[in-house]
C-alpha positions in Angstrom: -52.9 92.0 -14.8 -50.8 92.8 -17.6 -49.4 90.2 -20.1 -46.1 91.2 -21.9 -44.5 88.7 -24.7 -47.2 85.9 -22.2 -45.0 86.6 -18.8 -47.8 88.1 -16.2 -47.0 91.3 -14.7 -49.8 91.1 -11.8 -51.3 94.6 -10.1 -51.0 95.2 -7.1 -46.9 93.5 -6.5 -43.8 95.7 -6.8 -41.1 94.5 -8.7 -37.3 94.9 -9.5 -37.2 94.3 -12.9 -33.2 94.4 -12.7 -33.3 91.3 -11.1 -36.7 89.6 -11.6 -38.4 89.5 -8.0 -41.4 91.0 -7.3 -42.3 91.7 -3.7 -46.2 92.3 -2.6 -46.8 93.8 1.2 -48.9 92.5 4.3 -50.9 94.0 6.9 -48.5 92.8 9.2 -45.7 94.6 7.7 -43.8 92.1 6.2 -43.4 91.3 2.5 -43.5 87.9 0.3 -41.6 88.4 -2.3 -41.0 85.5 -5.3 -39.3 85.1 -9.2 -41.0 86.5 -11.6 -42.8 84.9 -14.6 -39.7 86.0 -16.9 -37.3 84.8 -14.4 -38.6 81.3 -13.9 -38.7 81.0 -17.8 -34.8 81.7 -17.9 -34.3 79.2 -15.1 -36.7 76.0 -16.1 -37.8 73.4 -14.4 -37.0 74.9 -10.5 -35.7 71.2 -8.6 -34.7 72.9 -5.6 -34.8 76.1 -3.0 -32.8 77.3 -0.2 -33.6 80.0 1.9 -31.7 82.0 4.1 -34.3 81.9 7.5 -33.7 84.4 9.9 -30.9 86.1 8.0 -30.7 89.9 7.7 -29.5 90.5 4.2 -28.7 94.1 2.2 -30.3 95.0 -1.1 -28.5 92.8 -3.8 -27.5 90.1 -1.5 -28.8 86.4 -1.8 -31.6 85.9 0.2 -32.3 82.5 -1.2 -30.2 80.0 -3.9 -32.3 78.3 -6.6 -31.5 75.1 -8.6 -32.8 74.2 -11.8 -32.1 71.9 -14.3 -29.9 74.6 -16.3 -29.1 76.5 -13.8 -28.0 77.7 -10.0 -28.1 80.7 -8.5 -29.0 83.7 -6.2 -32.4 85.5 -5.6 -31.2 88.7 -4.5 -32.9 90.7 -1.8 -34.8 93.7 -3.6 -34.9 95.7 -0.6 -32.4 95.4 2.5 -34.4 93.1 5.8 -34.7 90.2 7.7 -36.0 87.0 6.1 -39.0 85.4 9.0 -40.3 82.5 6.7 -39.6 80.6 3.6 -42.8 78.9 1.9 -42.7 75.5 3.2 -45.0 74.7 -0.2 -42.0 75.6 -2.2 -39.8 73.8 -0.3 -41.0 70.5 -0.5 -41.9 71.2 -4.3 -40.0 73.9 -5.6 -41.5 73.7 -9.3 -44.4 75.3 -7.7 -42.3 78.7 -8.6 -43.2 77.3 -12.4 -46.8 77.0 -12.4 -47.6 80.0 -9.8 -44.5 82.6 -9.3 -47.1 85.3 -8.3 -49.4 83.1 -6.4 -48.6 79.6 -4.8 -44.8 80.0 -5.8 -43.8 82.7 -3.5 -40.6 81.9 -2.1 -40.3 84.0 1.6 -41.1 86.6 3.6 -39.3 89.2 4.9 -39.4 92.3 7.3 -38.2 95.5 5.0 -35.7 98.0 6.5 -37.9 100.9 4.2 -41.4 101.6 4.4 -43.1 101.0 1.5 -43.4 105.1 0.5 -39.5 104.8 -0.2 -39.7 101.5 -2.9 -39.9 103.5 -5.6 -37.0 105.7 -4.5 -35.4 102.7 -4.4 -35.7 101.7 -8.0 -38.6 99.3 -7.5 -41.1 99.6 -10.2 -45.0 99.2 -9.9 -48.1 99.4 -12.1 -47.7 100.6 -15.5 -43.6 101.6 -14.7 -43.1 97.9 -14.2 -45.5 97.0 -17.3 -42.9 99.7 -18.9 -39.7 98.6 -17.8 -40.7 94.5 -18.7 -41.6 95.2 -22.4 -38.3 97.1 -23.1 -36.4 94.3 -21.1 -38.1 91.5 -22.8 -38.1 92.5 -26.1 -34.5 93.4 -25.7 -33.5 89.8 -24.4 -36.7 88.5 -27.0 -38.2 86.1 -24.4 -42.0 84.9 -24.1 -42.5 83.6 -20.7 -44.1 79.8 -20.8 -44.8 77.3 -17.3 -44.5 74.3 -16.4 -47.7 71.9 -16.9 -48.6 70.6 -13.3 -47.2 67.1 -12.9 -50.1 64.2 -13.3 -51.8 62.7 -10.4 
């Protein structure tokens, strides 16, 4: 894992750095796919999610809204498909997205029109192009990524 201005740029996930999601396949052929570090940073405190369930959606569409404290807005589909499930985790607390965007945060899965040989054709970045692409982005917006402390039991 790679740590630029503190976000977390995880191995292993594809991301679209244009619009901060990150996508990471299964063996089932489906992807989950989440906000990154940097993007839950911008947003705050995340107090609510709503996702598009069974919706087929093109690239750059909304495939989910998010609601924060500061903000409310699209997550926009980083590859054209159909979404099959939206983390019920994240949907009953959607600040999960704060503490774990990579891990327990992930927001949906979907079923991608293009196989995963064609991401990269796509503009999707992975590896050390994605380490690349974050530490020009974030040192041109100058942001360090921080989270949320877990709420006490």
């Amino acid at each position: 894992m790679a740590l630029v201005f503190a976000c977390e740029v995880p191995d292993g996930l594809w991301f679209d750095v244009e619009q901060d999601v990150w996508i990471g396949p299964s063996p089932d052929g489906t992807v989950r796919m989440g906000m990154t570090d940097p993007a839950q940073t911008r947003a705050g405190r995340i107090l609510q999610v709503r996702v598009r369930q069974g919706k087929t959606v093109r690239v750059g569409k909304s495939m989910a809204t998010v609601e924060s404290g500061k903000w409310v807005g699209p997550v926009p589909a980083p590859l054209a498909g159909t979404i099959v499930q939206a983390n019920p985790d994240v949907l009953a607390d959607p600040n999960l997205i704060n503490r774990d965007p990579y891990g327990a945060g992930w927001l949906l899965a979907f079923l991608p029109e293009a196989p995963p040989g064609a991401w990269a054709e796509l503009g999707l970045k992975f590896g050390e192009a994605a380490v690349a692409a974050y530490q020009a982005k974030l040192a041109a917006e100058k942001l360090t990524c921080l989270r949320c402390a877990p709420a006490p039991e």
